[in-house]
C-alpha positions in Angstrom: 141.3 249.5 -13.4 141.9 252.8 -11.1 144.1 255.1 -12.6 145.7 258.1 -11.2 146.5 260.8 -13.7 149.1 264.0 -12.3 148.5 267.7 -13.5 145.8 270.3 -13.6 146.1 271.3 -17.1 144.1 271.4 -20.1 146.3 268.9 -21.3 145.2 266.7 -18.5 141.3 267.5 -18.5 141.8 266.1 -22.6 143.5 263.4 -21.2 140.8 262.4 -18.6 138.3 263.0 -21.0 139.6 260.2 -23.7 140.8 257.9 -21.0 137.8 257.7 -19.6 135.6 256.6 -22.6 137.7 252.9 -22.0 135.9 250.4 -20.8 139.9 249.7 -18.6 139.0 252.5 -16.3 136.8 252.4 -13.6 138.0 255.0 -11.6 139.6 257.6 -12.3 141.8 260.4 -9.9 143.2 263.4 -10.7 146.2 265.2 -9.1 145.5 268.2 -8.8 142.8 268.8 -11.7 141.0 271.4 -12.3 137.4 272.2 -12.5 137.1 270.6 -15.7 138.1 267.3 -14.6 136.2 268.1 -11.4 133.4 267.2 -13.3 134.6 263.7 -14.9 136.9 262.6 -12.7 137.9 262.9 -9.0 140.6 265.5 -8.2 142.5 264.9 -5.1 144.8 268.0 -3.3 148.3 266.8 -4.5 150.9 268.4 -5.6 152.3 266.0 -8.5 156.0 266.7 -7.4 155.1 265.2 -3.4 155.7 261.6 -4.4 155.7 260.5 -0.9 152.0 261.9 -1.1 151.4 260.4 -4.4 152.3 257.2 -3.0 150.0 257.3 0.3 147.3 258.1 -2.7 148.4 255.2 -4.8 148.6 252.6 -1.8 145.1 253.8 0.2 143.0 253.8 -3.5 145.1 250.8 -5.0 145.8 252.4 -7.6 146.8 250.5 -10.8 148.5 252.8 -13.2 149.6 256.0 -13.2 149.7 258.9 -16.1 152.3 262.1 -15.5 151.2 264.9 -17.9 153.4 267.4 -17.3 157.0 267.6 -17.5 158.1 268.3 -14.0 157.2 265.4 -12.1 159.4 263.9 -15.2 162.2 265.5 -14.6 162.3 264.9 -11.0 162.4 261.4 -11.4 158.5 260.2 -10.2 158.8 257.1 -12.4 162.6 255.8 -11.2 160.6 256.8 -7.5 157.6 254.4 -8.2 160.4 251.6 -10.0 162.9 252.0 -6.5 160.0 251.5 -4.2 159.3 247.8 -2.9 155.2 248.8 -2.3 155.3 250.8 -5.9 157.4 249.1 -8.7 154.5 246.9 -9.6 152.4 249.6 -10.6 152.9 250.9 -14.4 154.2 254.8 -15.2 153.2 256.3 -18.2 156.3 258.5 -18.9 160.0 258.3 -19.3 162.7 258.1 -16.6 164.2 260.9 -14.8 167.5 260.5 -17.5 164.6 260.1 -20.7 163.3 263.2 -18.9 166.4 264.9 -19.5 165.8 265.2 -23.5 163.3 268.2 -22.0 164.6 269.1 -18.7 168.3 269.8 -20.5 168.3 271.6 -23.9 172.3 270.8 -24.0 171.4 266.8 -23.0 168.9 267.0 -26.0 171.3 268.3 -28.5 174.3 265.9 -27.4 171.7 262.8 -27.9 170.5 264.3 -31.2 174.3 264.9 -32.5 175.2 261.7 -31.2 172.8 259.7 -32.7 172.5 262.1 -36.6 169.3 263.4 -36.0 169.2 266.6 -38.1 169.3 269.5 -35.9 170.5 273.1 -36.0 174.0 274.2 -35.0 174.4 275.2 -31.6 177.2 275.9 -29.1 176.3 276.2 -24.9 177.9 278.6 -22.3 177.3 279.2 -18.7 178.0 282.2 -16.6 182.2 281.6 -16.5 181.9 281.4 -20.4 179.4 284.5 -21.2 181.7 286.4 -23.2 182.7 283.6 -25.2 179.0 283.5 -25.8 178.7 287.0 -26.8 182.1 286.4 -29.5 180.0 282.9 -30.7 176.8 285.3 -31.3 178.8 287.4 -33.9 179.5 284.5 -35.9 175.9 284.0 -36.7 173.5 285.1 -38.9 170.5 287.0 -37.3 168.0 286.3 -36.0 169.9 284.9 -32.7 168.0 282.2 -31.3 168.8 281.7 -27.0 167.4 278.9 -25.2 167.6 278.4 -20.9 168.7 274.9 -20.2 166.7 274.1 -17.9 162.7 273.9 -17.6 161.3 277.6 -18.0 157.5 276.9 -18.4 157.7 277.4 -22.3 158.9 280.6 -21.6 162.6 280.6 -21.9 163.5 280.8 -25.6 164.8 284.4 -26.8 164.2 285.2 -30.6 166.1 288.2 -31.5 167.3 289.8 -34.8 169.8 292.7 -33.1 173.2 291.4 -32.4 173.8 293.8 -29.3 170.4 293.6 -27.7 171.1 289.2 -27.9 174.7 289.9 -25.9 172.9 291.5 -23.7 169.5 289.3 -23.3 172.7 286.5 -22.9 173.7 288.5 -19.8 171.0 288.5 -18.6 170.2 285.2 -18.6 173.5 284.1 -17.5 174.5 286.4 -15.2 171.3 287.6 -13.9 169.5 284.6 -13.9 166.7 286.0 -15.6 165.0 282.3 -15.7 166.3 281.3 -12.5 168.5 278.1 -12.7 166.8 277.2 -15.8 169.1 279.7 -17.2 172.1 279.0 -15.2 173.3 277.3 -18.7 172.2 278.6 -22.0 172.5 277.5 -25.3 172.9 279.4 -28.4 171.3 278.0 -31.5 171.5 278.6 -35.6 168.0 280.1 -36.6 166.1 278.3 -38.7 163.8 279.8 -41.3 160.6 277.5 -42.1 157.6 276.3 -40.6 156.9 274.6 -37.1 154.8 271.4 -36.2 154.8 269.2 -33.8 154.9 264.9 -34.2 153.4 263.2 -31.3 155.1 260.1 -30.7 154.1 257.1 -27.6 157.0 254.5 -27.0 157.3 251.6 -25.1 161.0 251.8 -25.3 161.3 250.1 -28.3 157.9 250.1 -30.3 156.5 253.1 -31.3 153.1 254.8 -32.9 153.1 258.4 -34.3 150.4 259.5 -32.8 148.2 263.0 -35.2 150.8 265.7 -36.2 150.0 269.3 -34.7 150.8 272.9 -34.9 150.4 275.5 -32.4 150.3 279.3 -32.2 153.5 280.6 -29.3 153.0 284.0 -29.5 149.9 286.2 -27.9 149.2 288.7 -30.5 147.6 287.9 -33.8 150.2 287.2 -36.9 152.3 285.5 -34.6 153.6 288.9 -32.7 154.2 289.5 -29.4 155.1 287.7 -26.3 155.6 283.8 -26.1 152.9 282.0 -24.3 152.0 278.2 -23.2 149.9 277.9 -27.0 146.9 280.3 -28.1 145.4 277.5 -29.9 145.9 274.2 -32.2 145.4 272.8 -35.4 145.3 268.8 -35.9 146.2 267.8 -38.6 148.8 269.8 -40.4 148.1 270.2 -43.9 151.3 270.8 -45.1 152.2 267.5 -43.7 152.0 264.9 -46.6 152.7 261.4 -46.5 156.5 262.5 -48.2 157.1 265.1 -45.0 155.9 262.1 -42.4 157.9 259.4 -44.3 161.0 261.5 -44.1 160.0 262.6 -40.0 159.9 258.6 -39.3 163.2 257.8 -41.0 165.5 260.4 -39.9 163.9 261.7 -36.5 161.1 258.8 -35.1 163.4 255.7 -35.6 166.7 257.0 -34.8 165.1 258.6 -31.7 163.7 255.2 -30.2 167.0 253.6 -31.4 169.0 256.0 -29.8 167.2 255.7 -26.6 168.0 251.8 -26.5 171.4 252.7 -27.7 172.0 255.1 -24.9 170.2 252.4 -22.6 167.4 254.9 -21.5 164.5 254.1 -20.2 161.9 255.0 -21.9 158.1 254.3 -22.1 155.5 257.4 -22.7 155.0 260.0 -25.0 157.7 262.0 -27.0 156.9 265.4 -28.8 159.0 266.0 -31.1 159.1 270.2 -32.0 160.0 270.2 -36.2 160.7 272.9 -38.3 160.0 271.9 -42.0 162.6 273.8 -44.0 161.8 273.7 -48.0 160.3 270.4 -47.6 163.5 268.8 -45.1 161.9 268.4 -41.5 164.9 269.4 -38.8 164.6 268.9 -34.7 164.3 272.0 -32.6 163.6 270.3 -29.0 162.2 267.6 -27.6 159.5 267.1 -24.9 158.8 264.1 -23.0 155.4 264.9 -22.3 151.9 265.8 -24.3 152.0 269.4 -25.6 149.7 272.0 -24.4 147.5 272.8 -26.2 148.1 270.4 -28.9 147.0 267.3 -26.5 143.2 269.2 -26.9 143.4 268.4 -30.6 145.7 265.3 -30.5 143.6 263.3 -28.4 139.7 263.8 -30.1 141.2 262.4 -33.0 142.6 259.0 -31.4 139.9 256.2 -32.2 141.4 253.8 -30.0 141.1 253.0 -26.6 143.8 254.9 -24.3 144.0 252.6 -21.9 144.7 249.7 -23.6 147.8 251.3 -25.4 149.0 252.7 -22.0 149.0 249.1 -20.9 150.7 247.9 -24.1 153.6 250.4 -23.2 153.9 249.5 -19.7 154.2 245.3 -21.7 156.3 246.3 -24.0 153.9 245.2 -26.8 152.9 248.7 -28.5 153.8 246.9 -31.6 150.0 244.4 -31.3 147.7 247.5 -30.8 146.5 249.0 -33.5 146.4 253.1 -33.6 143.0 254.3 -35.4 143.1 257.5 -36.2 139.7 259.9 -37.2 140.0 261.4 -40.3 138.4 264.8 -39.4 140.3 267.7 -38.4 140.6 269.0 -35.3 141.1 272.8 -33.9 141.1 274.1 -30.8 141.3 277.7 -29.4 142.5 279.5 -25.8 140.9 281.5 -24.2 143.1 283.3 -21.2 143.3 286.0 -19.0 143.5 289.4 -19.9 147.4 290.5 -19.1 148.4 287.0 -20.0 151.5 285.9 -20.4 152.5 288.7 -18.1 150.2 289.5 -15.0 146.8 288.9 -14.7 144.1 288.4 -12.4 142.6 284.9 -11.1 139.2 284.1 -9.8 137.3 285.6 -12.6 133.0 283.9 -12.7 132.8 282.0 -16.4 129.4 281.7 -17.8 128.3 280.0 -21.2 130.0 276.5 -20.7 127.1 275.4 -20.4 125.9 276.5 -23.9 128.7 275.3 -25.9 127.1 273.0 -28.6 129.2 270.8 -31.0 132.4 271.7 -29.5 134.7 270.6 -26.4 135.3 273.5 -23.6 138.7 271.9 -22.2 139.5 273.6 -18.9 143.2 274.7 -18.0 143.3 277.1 -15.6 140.0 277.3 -13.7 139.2 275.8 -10.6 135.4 276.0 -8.6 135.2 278.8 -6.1 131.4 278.6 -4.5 129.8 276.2 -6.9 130.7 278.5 -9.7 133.6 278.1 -12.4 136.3 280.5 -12.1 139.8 281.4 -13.6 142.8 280.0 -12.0 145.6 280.5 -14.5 147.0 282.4 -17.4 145.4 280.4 -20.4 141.7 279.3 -18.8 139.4 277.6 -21.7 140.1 275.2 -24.8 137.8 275.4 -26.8 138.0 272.4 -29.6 135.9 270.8 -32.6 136.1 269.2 -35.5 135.7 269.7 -38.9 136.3 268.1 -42.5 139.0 270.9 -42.9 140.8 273.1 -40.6 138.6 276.0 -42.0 135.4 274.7 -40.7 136.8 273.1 -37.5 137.9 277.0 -36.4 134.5 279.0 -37.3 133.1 276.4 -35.1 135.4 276.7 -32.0 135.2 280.4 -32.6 131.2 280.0 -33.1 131.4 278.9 -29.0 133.3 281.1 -27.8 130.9 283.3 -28.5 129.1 281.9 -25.7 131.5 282.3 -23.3 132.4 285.0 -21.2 134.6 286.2 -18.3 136.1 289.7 -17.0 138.9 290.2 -19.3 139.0 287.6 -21.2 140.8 287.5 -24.7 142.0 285.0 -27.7 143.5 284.9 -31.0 141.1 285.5 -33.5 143.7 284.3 -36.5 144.8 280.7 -35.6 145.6 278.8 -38.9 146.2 282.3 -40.6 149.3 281.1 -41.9 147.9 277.3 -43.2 
């Protein structure tokens, strides 16, 4: 089978990497890729959101299924295009609709669908730029720390954590009337604060079956002990020991099923991944967003860990018959680490020369951001290099990843030294 997979990420290049060990795929391209999957796979110059050249691609290399790892492409609606199209609606999407999409591309969509159908989720209230100062009046009625969130898609970055009541006013301003995230912000919703600790449950539907695919957790924020700036994810852990078969029990019961049920409900079409963002408060898992896509970087960690074959559960969503596969999961655990550009997640510089990829031993150098320049490897993007292994315990999983990235050097470079500090 030829498959075409869209993104450049280092979600994508883990992605690649797994779908490729199936014996399904014979060929595999990649839209845009990076220089990772430059070296597995063949990356064609597409932008993932041009579906008219998506579909030139899909029709001149028959193409047989198609994989959207980012969100995007999602949003804009790239599997209704493919299901609208006479030459296209043959060929299989991995991912949700464009109105599945919305449970990402609108945080106010996601919290109607989770109220709607008794998800637990935190109180929240929205306002747009006519309503701002009703926003600033709802803020005083919370507890700090204030918790903001853009609407729309903001690249991870458009979530404001803040404990002072006059500096959230103003960040609400500025969001709103500013349009501090563009039109992602043109609507923003203000949400209780929740005190606990995050993960992440990985879930692939075929719009009515589902598997839970390895729990996660990731590290936001750019300076050790979880300070600093928010960022795409400094690094993973797979899986998350504080998740016991009691917590995962609970997650299926009030947040998987009701969320695959609700879809059907709601008559939403619906077949690809769903990541679920949890905050475990004293033991009582509650929904802070949804994504309709693979995290990044938790797909680096996710996706060693699946034993079985890619492929053939892509092509039991696309039939509808998730429930006859069987999900095998290795029992080792599974870190990864990012290494990005100095400056990062403010400026930085691209086209820095890597060197050492080469000598990483026992672990998985995941590319994000790089592309090739010359015949060398260079930087191409904010977070550049996942670096992931296993281990029998978190603990020994990290000194490895860390052990390699030893080897591995570019102008500037820089990573967390402390993921899993708080496990």
């Amino acid at each position: 089978m030829t498959i075409l997979l869209l993104g450049s990420g280092g979600r994508e290049h883990a992605l690649a990497w797994k779908m490729l060990q199936s014996s399904h795929c014979s060929k595999l391209f990649v839209a845009p890729g990076n220089a990772g999957t430059a070296s597995i796979a063949t990356n064609v110059a597409i932008n993932p959101n041009d579906f008219t050249a998506v579909k030139n691609l899909v029709l001149t290399e028959k193409i047989e299924m198609v994989v959207v790892g980012p969100e995007d492409p999602l949003v804009n609606g790239v599997f209704d295009f493919f299901k609208n199209d006479a030459d296209l609606k043959g060929i299989p999407v991995i991912g949700p609709s464009k109105q599945g999409a919305q449970l990402e591309g609108s945080k106010e969509f996601a919290k109607e669908f989770l109220v709607r159908h008794n998800i637990p989720t935190a109180a929240y209230d929205s306002f747009t730029k006519d309503t701002v100062e009703k926003g600033c009046e709802f803020l005083t009625t919370l507890q700090p720390p204030y918790v903001l969130k853009a609407d729309g898609l903001a690249a991870g970055k458009g979530v404001l954590i803040l404990n002072d009541l006059a500096e959230a006013q103003q960040e609400l301003r500025n969001m709103l009337v500013d349009a501090k995230f563009g039109d992602a912000s043109s609507k923003v919703v203000i949400e209780e604060f929740l005190d606990g600790i995050e993960l992440s449950c990985f879930v692939l539907t075929d719009g009515k079956n589902y598997k839970i695919l390895p729990t996660a957790k990731d590290y936001k924020r750019i300076g050790e002990g979880d300070t600093g700036l928010n960022t795409g994810g400094m690094g993973a852990v797979s899986p998350v020991p504080f998740a016991d078969a009691v917590l995962m029990e609970k997650i299926e019961e009030r947040i998987v099923k009701p969320t695959v049920l609700g879809l059907q409900k709601d008559n939403i079409e619906y077949k690809g991944f769903v990541f679920i963002g949890l905050i475990n408060v004293k033991g009582e898992p509650i929904v802070i967003e949804y994504n309709v896509r693979m995290g990044d970087p938790e797909t680096e960690v996710v996706m060693p860990r699946i034993q079985s074959d890619l492929v053939a559960l892509f092509q039991a969503v696309a039939n509808q018959t998730l429930d006859q596969v069987a999900l095998e999961i290795d029992p080792r655990s599974a870190t990864t680490i990012m290494v990005v550009s100095g400056g990062y997640p403010e400026d930085y510089e691209k086209g820095k020369v890597i060197s050492g990829l080469d000598k990483v031993e026992g672990s998985i150098a995941f590319h994000a951001g790089t592309a090739l320049k010359d015949g060398q490897v260079v930087s191409n993007g904010g977070r550049v290099i996942a670096v992931t292994s296993y281990g029998n315990d978190f603990k020994e999983a990290i000194a490895k990843s860390y052990e390699n990235i030893g080897k591995i050097t570019f102008d500037n470079m820089y990573y967390r030294k402390d993921i899993g500090f708080d496990l």
